[in-house]
C-alpha positions in Angstrom: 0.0 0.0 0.0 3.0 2.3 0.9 4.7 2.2 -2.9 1.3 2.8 -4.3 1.2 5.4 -2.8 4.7 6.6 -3.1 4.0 6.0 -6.8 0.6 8.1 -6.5 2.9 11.1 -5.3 4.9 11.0 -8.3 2.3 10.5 -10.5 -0.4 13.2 -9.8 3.3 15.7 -9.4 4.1 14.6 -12.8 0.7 14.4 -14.2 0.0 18.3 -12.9 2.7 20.0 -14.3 2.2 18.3 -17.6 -1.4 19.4 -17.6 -1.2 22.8 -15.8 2.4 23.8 -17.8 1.7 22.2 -21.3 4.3 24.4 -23.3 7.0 22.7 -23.3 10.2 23.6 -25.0 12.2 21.9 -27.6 11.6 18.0 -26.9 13.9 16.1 -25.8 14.8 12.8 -23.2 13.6 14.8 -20.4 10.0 12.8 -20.2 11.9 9.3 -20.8 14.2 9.7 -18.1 12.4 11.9 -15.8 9.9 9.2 -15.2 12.2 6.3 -14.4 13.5 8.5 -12.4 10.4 9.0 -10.0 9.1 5.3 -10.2 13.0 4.4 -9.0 12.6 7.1 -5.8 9.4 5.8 -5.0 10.7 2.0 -5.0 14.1 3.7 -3.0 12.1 5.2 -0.7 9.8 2.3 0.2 12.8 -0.1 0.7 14.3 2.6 2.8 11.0 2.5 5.1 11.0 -1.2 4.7 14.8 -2.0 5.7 14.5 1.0 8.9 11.0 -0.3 9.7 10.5 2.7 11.5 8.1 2.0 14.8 6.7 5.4 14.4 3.5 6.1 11.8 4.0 9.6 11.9 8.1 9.9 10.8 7.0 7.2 8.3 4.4 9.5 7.2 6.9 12.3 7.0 9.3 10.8 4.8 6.6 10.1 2.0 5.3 13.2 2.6 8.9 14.7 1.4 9.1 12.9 -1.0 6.2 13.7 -2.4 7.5 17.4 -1.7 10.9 16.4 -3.3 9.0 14.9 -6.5 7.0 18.6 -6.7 10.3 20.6 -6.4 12.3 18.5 -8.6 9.4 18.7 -11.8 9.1 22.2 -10.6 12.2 23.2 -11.4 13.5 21.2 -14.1 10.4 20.9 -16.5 11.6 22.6 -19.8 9.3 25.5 -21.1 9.2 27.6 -24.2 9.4 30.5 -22.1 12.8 29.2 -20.7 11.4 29.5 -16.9 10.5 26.5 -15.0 7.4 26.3 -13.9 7.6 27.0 -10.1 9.7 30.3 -11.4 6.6 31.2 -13.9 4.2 30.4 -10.6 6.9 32.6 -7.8 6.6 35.3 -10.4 2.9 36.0 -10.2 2.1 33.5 -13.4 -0.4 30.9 -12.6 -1.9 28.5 -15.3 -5.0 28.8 -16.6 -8.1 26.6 -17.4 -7.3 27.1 -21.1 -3.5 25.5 -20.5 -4.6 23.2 -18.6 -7.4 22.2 -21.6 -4.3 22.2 -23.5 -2.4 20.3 -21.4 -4.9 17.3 -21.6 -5.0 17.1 -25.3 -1.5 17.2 -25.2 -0.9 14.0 -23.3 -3.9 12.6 -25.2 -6.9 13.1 -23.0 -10.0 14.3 -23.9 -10.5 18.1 -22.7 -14.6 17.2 -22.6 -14.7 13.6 -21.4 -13.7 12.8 -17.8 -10.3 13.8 -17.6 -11.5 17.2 -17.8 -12.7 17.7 -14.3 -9.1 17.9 -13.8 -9.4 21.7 -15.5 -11.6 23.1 -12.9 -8.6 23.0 -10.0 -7.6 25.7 -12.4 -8.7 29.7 -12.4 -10.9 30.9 -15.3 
């Protein structure tokens, strides 16, 4: 239960930046190693809890809670833009996306704006 949700961590970081900062700049290996990358720090992580087997919930908590934190900072920061600004830069600067990029965002990763997938859209400002 702990990796899955190690695994959920990076995947709802990874799947909100796509969707919420969909121009990306010139492509490149950054998707194909970026997520081995997270599935590899989730499964290091939950050894790490396994092999300390910490006796208390809360640190235990803690630690997938930074990495969770970690996974956030690290797509953050590193996601390549047109612009040439990460996207926590274009966010610290006053730039927050919009329901339109994030509608972008979807189709870009191949979702369907209208179907499901696009309740995702309304966690973001008109």
């Amino acid at each position: 239960m702990r990796l899955l949700r190690l695994l959920s961590y990076a995947g709802a970081g990874y799947l909100a930046f796509r969707v919420g900062f969909p121009d990306e700049g010139a492509p490149g290996i950054y998707h194909a190693v970026t997520v081995p990358v997270l599935i590899g720090g989730a499964v290091g992580v939950f050894i790490l809890l396994k092999a300390i087997d910490l006796g208390s919930r809360g640190l235990a908590l803690g630690i997938e809670l930074g990495f969770g934190a970690a996974v956030f900072l690290y797509l953050g920061f590193t996601l390549p833009q047109q612009s040439g600004r990460a996207p926590l830069s274009q966010v610290l600067s006053g730039e927050v996306p919009r329901r339109a990029q994030a509608r972008k965002g979807l189709e870009k990763i191949g979702l369907d704006p209208e179907g499901p997938a696009g309740v995702l859209t309304k966690i973001f400002p008109e």
